[in-house]
Every structure is written in structure tokens, then in C-alpha cells.
C-alpha positions as CSV (number, residue, x, y, z in Angstrom):
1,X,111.1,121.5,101.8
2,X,110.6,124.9,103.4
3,X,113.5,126.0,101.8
4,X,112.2,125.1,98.6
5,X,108.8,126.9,99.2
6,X,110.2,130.7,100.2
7,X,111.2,131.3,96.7
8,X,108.0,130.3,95.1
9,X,105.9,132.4,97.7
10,X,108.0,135.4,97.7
11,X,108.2,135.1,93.8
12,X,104.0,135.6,94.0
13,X,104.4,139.0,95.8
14,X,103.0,137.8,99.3
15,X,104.5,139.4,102.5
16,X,107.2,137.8,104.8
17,X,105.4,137.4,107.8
18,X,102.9,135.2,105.8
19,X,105.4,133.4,103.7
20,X,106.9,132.1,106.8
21,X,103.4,130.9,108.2
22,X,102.8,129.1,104.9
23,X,106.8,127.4,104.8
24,X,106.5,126.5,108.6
25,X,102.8,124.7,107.6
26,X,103.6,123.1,104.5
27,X,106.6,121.5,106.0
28,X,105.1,120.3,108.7
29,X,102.5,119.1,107.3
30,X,105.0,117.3,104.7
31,X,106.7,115.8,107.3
32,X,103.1,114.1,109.1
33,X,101.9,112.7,105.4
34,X,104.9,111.3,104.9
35,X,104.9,109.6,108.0
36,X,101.6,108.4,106.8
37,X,103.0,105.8,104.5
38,X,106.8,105.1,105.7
39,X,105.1,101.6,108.3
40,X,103.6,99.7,105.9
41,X,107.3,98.6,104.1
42,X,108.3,97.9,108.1
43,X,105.6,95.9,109.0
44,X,107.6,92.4,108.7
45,X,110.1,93.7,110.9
46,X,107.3,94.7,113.5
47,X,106.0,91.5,113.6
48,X,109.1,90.0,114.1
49,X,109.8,91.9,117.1
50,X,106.5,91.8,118.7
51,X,106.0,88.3,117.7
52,X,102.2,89.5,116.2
53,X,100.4,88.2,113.2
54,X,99.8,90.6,109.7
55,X,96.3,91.2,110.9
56,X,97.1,92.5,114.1
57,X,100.0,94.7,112.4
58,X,97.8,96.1,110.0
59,X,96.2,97.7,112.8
60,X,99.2,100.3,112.6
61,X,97.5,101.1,109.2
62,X,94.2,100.8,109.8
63,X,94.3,102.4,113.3
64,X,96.0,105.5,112.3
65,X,93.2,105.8,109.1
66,X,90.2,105.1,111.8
67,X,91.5,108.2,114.1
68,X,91.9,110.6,110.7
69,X,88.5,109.8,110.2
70,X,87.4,110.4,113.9
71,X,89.4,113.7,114.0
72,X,88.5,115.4,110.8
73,X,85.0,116.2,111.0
74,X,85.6,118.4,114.3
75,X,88.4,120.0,112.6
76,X,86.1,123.0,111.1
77,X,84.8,123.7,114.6
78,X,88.8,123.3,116.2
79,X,89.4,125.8,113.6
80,X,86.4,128.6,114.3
81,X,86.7,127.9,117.7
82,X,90.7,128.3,118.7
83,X,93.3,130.3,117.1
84,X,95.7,129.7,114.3
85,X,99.0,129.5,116.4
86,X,96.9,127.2,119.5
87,X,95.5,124.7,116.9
88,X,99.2,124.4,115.5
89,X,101.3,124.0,118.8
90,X,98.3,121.6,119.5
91,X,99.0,119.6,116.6
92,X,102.4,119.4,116.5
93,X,103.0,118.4,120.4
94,X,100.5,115.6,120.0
95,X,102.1,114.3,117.2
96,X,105.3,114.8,118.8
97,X,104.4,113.0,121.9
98,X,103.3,110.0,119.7
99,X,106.1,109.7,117.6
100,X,108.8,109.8,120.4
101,X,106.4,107.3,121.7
102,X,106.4,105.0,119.2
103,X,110.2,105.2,118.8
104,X,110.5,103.5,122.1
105,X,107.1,101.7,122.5
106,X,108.3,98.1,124.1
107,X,105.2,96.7,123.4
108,X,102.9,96.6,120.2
109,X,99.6,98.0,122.1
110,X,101.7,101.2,123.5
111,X,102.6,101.6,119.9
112,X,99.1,101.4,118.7
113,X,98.6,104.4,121.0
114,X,101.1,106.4,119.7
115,X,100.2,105.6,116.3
116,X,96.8,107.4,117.2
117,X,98.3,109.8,118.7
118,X,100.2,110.6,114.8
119,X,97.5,110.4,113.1
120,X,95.5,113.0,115.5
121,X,98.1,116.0,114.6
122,X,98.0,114.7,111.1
123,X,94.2,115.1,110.7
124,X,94.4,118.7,112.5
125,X,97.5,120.5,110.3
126,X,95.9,119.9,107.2
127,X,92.8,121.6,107.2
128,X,94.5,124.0,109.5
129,X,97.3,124.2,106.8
130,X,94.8,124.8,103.8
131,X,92.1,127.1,105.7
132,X,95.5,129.5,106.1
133,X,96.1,129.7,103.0
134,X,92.9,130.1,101.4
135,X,92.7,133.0,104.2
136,X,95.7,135.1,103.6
137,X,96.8,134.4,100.0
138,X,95.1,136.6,97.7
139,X,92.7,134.8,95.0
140,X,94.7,135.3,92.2
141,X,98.0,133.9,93.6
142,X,96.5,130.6,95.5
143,X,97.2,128.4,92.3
144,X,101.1,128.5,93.3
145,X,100.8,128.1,97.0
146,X,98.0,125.3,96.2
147,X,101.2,123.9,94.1
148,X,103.0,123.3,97.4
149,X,99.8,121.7,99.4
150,X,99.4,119.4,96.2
151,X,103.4,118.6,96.8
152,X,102.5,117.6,101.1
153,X,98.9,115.6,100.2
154,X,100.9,113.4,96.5
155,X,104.5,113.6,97.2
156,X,104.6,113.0,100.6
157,X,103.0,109.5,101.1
158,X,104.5,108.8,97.8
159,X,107.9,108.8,99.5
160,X,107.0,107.4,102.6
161,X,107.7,103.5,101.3
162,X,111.0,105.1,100.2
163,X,112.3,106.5,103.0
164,X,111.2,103.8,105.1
165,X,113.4,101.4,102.7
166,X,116.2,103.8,103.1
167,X,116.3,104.3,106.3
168,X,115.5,99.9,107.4
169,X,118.7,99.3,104.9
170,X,121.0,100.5,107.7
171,X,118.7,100.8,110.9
172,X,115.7,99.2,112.5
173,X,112.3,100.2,112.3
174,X,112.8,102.2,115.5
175,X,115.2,105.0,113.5
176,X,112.1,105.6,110.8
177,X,110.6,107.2,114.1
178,X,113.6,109.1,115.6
179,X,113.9,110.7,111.8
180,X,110.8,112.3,112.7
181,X,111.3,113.6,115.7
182,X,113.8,116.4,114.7
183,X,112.2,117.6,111.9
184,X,108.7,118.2,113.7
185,X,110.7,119.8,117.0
186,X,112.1,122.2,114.6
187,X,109.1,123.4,113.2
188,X,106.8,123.3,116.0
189,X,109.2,125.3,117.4
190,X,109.5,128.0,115.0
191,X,105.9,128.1,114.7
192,X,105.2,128.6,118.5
193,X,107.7,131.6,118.3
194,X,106.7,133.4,114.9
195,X,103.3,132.1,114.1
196,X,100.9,134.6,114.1
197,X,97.2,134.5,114.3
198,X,94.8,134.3,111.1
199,X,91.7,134.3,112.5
200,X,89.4,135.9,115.3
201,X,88.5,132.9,117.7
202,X,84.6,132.3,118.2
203,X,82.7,130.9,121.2
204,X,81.5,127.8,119.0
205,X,79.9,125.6,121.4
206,X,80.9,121.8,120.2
207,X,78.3,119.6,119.4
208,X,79.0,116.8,121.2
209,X,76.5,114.5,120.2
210,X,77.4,115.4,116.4
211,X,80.8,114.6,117.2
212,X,79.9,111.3,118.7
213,X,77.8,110.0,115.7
214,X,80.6,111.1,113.5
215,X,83.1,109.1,115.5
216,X,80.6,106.1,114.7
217,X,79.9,106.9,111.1
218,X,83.4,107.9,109.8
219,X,85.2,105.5,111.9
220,X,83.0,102.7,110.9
221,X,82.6,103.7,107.4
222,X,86.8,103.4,107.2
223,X,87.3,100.2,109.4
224,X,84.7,98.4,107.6
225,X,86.1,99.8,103.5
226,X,89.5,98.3,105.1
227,X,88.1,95.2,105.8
228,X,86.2,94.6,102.4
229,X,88.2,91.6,101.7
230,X,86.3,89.9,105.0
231,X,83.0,91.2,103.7
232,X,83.6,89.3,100.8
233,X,84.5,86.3,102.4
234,X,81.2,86.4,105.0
235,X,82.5,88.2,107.9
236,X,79.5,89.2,109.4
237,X,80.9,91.3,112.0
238,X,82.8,94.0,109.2
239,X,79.4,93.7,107.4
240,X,77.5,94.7,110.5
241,X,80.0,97.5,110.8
242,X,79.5,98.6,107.4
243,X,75.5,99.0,108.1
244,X,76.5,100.9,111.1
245,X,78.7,103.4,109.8
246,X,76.1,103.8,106.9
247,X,73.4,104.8,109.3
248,X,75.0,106.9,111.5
249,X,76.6,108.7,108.2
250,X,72.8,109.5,107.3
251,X,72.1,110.5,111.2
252,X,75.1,112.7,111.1
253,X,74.1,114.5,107.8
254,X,70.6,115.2,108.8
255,X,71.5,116.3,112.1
256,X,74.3,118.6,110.4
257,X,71.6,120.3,108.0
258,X,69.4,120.7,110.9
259,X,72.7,122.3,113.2
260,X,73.5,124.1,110.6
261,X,70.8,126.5,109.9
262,X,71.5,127.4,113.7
263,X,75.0,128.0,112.8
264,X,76.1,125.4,115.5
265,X,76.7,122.8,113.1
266,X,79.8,120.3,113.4
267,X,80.5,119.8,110.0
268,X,78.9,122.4,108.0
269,X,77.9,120.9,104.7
270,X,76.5,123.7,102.9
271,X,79.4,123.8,100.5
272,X,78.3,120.7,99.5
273,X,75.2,122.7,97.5
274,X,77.9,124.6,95.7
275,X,78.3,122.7,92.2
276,X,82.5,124.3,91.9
277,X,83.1,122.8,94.7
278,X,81.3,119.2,94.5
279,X,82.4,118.6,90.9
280,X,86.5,118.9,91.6
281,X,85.8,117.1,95.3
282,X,84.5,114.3,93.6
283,X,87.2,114.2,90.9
284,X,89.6,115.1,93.7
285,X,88.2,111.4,96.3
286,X,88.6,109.3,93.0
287,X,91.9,110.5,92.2
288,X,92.7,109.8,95.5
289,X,91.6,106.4,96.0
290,X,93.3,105.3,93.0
291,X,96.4,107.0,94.1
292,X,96.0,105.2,97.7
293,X,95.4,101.9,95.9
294,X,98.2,101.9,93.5
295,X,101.1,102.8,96.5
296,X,99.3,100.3,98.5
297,X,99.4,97.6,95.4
298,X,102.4,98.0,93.5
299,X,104.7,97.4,96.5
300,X,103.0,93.9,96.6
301,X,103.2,93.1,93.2
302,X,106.8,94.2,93.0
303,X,108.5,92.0,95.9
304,X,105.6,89.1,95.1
305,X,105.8,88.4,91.2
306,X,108.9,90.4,90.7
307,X,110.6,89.3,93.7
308,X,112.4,91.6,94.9
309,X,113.6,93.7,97.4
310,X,111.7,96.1,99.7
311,X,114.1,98.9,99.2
312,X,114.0,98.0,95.5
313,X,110.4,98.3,95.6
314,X,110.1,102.0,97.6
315,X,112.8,103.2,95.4
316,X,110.9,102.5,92.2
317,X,108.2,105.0,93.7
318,X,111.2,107.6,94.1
319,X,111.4,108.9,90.6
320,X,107.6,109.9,90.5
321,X,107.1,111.3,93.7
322,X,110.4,113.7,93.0
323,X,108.6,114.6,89.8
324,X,105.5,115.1,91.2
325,X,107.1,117.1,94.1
326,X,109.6,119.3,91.4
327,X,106.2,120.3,88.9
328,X,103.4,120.9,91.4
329,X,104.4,124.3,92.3
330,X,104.6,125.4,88.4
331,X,101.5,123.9,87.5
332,X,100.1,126.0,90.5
333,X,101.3,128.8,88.4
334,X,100.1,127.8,85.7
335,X,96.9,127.7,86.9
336,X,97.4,130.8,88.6
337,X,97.6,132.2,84.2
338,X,95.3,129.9,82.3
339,X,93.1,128.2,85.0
340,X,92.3,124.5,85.2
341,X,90.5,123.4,82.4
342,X,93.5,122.2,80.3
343,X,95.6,121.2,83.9
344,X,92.2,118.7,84.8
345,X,91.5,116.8,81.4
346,X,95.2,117.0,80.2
347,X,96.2,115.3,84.1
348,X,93.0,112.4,84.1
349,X,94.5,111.2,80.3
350,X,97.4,110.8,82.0
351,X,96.1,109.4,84.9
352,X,93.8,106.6,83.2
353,X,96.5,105.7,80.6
354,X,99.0,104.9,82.9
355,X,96.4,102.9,85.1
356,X,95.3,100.8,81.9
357,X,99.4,100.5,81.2
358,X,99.8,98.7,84.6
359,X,97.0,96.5,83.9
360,X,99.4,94.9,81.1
361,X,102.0,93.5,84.1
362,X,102.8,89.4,84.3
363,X,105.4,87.8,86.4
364,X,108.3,89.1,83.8
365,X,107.9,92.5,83.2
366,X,110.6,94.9,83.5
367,X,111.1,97.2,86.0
368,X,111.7,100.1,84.1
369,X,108.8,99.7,82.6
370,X,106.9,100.2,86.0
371,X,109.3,103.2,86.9
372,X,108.0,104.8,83.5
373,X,104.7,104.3,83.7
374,X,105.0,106.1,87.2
375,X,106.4,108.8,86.2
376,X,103.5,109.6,83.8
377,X,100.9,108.7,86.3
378,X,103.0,110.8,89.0
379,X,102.7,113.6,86.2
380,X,99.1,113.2,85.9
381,X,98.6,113.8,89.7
382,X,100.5,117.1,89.6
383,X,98.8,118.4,87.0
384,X,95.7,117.7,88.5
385,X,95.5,117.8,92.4
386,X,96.6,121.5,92.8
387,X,94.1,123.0,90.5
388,X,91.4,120.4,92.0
389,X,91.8,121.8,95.5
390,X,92.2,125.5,94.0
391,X,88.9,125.3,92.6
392,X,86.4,123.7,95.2
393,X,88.0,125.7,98.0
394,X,88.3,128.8,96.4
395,X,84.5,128.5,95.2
396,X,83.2,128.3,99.3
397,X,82.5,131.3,101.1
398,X,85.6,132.9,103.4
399,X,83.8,131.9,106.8
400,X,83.5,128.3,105.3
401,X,87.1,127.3,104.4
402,X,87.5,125.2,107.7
403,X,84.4,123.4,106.9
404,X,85.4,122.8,103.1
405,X,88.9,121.9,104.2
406,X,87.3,119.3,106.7
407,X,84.9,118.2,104.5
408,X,87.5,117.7,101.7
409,X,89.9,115.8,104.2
410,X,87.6,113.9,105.8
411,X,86.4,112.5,102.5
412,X,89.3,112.0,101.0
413,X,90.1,109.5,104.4
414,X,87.4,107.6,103.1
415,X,88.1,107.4,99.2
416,X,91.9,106.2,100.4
417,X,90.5,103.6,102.3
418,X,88.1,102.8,100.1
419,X,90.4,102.6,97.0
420,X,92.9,100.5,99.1
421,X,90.4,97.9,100.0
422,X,88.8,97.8,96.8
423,X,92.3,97.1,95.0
424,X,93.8,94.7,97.8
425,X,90.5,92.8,97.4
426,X,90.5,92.7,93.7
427,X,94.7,91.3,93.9
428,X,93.7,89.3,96.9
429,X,90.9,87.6,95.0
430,X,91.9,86.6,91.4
431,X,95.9,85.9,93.2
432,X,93.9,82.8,95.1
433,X,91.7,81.9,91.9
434,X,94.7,81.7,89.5
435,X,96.6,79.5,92.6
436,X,93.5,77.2,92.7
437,X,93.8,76.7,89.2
438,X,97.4,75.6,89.2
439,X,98.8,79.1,88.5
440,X,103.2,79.6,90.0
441,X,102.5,82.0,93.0
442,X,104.3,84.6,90.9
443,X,102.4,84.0,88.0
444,X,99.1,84.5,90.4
445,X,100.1,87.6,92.3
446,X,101.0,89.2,89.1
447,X,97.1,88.3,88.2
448,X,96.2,89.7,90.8
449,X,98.1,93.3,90.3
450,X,96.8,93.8,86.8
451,X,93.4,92.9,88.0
452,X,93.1,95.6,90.5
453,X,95.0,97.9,88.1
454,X,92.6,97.7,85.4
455,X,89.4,97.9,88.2
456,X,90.7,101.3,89.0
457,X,91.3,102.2,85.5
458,X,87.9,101.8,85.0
459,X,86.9,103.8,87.9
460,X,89.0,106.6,86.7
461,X,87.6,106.8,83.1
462,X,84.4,108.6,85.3
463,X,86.5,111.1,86.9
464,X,87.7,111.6,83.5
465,X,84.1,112.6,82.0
466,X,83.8,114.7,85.2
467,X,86.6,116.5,84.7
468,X,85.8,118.3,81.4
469,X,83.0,120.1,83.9
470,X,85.3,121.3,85.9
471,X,85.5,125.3,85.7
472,X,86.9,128.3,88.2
473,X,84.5,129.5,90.4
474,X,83.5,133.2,89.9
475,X,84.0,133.3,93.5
């Protein structure tokens, strides 16, 4: 990966010292998102091994989403308040820590820690990661090193299912962990020795009592989207959480607009009032949370109509994440030329018509079919998320790019779990109808699939009439 990302940031003109900031951050914070992703294909073999239900597994999932969503919102104050190289070695030993952890965790609560302990250097590196590079790269040149950001946030839980199927063919679910370790030693430690500082640290106070109602709004918000499925079946408890998290997310907004005009806020939100950035951040959460949905989905309907293997299954998300991963830089140039008008509309067709292709599955379609139609939905996302993130950040103010990377983050936490839910609810749903009404279980299942497929088709066709309003900010 880093190797990969010198040419393309040398080829824009931008100096050493910052190219090397930019590889060590982008392939770190490759390495964390796909670690995001790589559990849920080694679930089974958790279970076994800690002798745990599903539900309680899940909690790996659901757990490491709950902390993202804790962590994010205080990452625009982390970022004002510390320096570029001391936010990084902070990230990167934390999720060091927890990973090592995790590798040897005898017991599935010390594991649960560890997982927390991921997904709290996860939520810090990317903000920190796109806050750089909105910072140093000039405004002309950010569509390519956008390219490569797009490549860590699609690609990289793309192939997470993939390499976790790789690497449980010939190992237990213990090596997916030790695979890790390495990679994030060797950057953290080139970063602590040639990082260099960005910014000019300020004496931020941190709004504690912002920070607490956002642990309470975000995290319930999350947990209670994840659980949607119980909703609908008349848990109470998830439903009480939901109208929990709703009114300490209206708390936490008023109490941001009221911080903010003292310039002590948590969160700023003002770049919320800035229609180039809203537009794309809204296109960019839907994208997301059909992305999130599908990778989440399409495992399920693979080994439970298709039958078959869970190495099979990553490995027909391989082709599309490559492809995603080999055009986002280019379209970042691309955009860098002819800006993201054609990138946006030309990347939602894609996007909706390969959604509406997978709502066409049964029990008996062929696999190659799925592996094309993810390829042309992969293409869709690179076409679209670098020039999506381009745009909204690029239209905030400089002393605002940690807020609009949090903000952007934060969010997109949300939409992922949100599209998740949403689609595993949809499956979950019409699978047990189509049982109840005499349906084979791989008859139902494959119901289910094109069910949830087509509900996020439909959900896309918005983003899709959004789109066309999507222009470069004169910023």
C-alpha cells in the first residue's frame, strides 16, 4: 500500500517530507479499516472456542461500532488540541495494545476489551489522516491524494472478509490478529521517527459534559440501528435505547450550537450550514450504508442459498475491492482535471444498477454473476467516494477540517450501522416469512437477499437525484 501511494503523490509535485506523512497515514489507516471487517467471516470459529452464542459474538461487531461512535465526536478537539505526531503515536499504540491483545485473549470478555481498544485508534487515524491532508496538500492536487483515502475507507473493509478467509484456510482465528501486529509496529514506528507536526496545538479546554451526552447519543443511536431487528420484533429495551440516543442527539446539537459560538464547542457543526459540504455528506452516509449493508449481506446469502464456502464467499468480494483499490487514485486525478460532476452521477448509475441487479438473485444463480455485478458496483464506489470527500471537505474553512472530518466520520458510523440493520432486518424478515410458508431454507434466504437488495436500491435512487447537485466549492 505505501509503496503504491509514493508514486502517485510524488507524481502531483508535493514535497518528500509530506509524501512520507501522507504514505505512513494512508497505510495505517488501511491496515485499521481493514481490520474493521476481517471478524465477522471468524465469528463461528469464536464461538466455538469460547463456547458463546451468535448474539453474544456479535458483540465483537457491534462493540467495536459502539466505541467508533463514542470516539469520533471528540476527535476535532483531539485534533486542535494535541499535535499531529502525539495524536498518531496515540493511535497507533492503542490499537497496538488491543490487537496483540486480542491475539492472545483466553477469554471472550478480555477480547471484547481489546476489540474496543481497535476500534479507539481506528476512530482517531482517520480524521487525523484526512485533516493532514486537507492541511498540506494544495487545493488543486487533493483529488489524487483523496484517491488514496477513498482506496483505505472502500477497499479496505471490502477485503477484510477476504483476508480473514485466507488467512482461517490455513490458521485459526488467532493468526488474523498476529497479521496485524507487524504491519501497524512498522508504521507506528516510522511515524514516531519521521512524522512531523502539521499543526500548532491549542489550549482547547474539553467539554466534558458534551462529550458525555455524545457518548449517550452516538453510542445509543448505533447500538440501537444494530439491533433493529429486536425493535421489530417488540424489544422494548433496544426501543427505549433508540429514544435515548435520539434525545441526547438533540441535547448534544443544541448544546454544540450554543458551545460553539464560544469557540469551545466539541463538535463544531457549523459546516453543517455550508450547502458543498451537506449535499456530498449526505450522498457520501447513503453510499455508505448501502456499501456496509451489501458486505454485510452478500456473505449470508452466498454460504446460505448458494452454499458455499466462507473463503469462497470473501474471495468473490476480492475482484471488486482490487478494482476499486487499482482506479481510486486515477479518478482522484481525474477530478483533480474535470471536477466531480461527471465522477458523482456517472458513479450513483452504477451504483443503483448493480443494487437493482442483485435484487434479481434465487437459490440458483451463478456465481459469476455476483462477482460481475461487484465489480460494477465496486466501480461505482471509486468513482464516487473520492470526489464526495474532496468536495464537502474542501468547501469547510482550514481551522474546521478536524471538525468536518469528525463530523463526516462520525456519521458515516451511523449510516453503516444503520444500512447494516436495515438490510439484515429486511433478509432476516421475508427469510422467516417465505420458511413459514413452506419455502426450502435456501429458497427463503435467497428471498431474503434480494429483498434487502432491492430496499437499498431504492434508497439509493435518492442519492442519485442528490447527486446531480453536487458541485466544487469555490472554496
Amino acid at each position: 500500500m505505501s509503496s503504491s501511494s509514493n508514486p502517485n503523490t510524488e507524481e502531483v509535485g508535493i514535497p518528500k517530507n509530506v509524501v512520507i506523512i501522507l504514505a505512513v497515514l494512508v497505510f495505517t489507516a488501511f491496515v485499521m479499516m481493514l481490520n474493521e471487517t476481517t471478524l465477522a467471516v471468524a465469528l463461528p470459529s469464536i464461538m466455538a472456542d469460547f463456547g458463546i452464542e451468535a448474539n453474544t459474538a456479535q458483540w465483537l461487531l457491534t462493540g467495536f461500532m459502539l466505541t467508533m461512535a463514542v470516539v469520533l465526536p471528540a476527535t476535532g478537539w483531539m485534533l486542535e488540541r494535541f499535535s499531529t505526531r502525539s495524536v498518531f503515536i496515540f493511535a497507533t499504540v492503542v490499537f497496538l495494545i488491543g490487537t496483540v491483545i486480542a491475539a492472545l485473549a483466553p477469554t471472550f470478555a478480555i477480547m471484547l476489551a481489546a476489540r474496543v481498544a481497535q476500534a479507539i485508534g481506528t476512530a482517531v487515524i482517520m480524521p487525523l489522516l484526512m485533516t493532514v491532508a486537507m492541511t498540506v496538500v494544495p487545493p488543486q492536487k487533493r483529488g489524487a491524494i483523496m484517491g488514496l483515502i477513498s482506496v483505505v475507507m472502500a477497499v479496505g473493509p471490502a477485503l477484510g472478509p477476504s483476508v480473514a478467509g485466507v488467512v482461517l484456510s490455513f490458521s485459526t482465528w488467532h493468526a488474523i490478529f498476529w497479521v496485524m501486529v507487524p504491519l501497524v509496529f512498522v508504521a507506528s514506528l516510522v511515524g514516531a521517527l519521521r512524522l512531523s507536526n502539521i499543526n500548532e496545538p491549542k489550549k482547547t479546554p474539553l467539554d466534558v459534559i458534551s462529550f458525555l451526552i455524545s457518548a449517550v447519543a452516538f453510542g445509543g443511536l448505533v447500538y440501537a440501528l444494530s439491533s433493529i431487528g429486536s425493535i421489530l420484533e417488540g424489544d422494548r429495551s433496544a426501543l427505549i435505547v433508540l429514544a435515548v440516543g435520539i434525545v441526547a442527539l438533540v441535547v448534544f446539537v443544541w448544546r454544540q450550537i450554543v458551545m460553539g459560538k464560544q469557540d469551545k464547542a466539541l463538535l463544531d457543526l457549523r459546516p453543517l450550514a455550508i450547502r458543498e459540504y451537506t449535499i456530498p455528506l449526505v450522498v457520501l452516509l447513503t453510499l455508505f450504508g448501502a456499501l456496509l449493508g451489501v458486505m454485510n449481506t452478500l456473505p449470508l446469502y452466498l454460504q446460505g442459498s448458494l452454499l458455499v464456502s466462507a473463503l469462497v464467499a470473501g474471495l468473490v468480494l476480492l475482484p471488486g475491492g482490487l478494482l476499486e483499490g487499482l482506479l481510486s487514485p486515477f479518478v482522484g486525478r481525474f477530478y483533480d482535471r474535470h471536477g466531480p460532476r461527471g465522477l458523482v452521477i456517472g458513479g450513483m448509475l452504477l451504483v443503483v444498477l448493480s443494487l437493482f441487479a442483485l435484487s434479481t438473485v434465487d437459490d440458483i444463480t451463478n456465481i459469476w454473476f455476483i462477482v460481475a455485478v461487484h465489480l460494477v458496483f465496486s466501480v461505482g464506489l471509486a468513482l464516487l467516494f473520492t470526489p464526495l470527500m474532496t468536495v464537502a471537505l474542501a468547501s469547510v474553512p482550514g481551522d474546521m477540517y478536524g471538525h468536518g472530518s469528525a463530523i463526516l466520520n462520525t456519521l458515516q458510523q451511523l449510516a453503516g450501522a444503520a444500512g447494516t440493520a436495515v438490510m439484515i432486518a429486511v433478509y432476516s424478515t421475508v427469510s422467516n416469512n417465505a420458511l413459514i410458508d413452506g419455502a426450502t431454507q435456501q429458497v427463503a434466504l435467497a428471498d431474503g437477499a434480494n429483498s434487502a437488495f432491492f430496499a437499498s436500491a431504492c434508497v439509493t435512487v435518492f442519492a442519485l437525484l442528490l447527486s446531480f447537485f453536487v458541485k466544487k466549492s469555490a472554496r
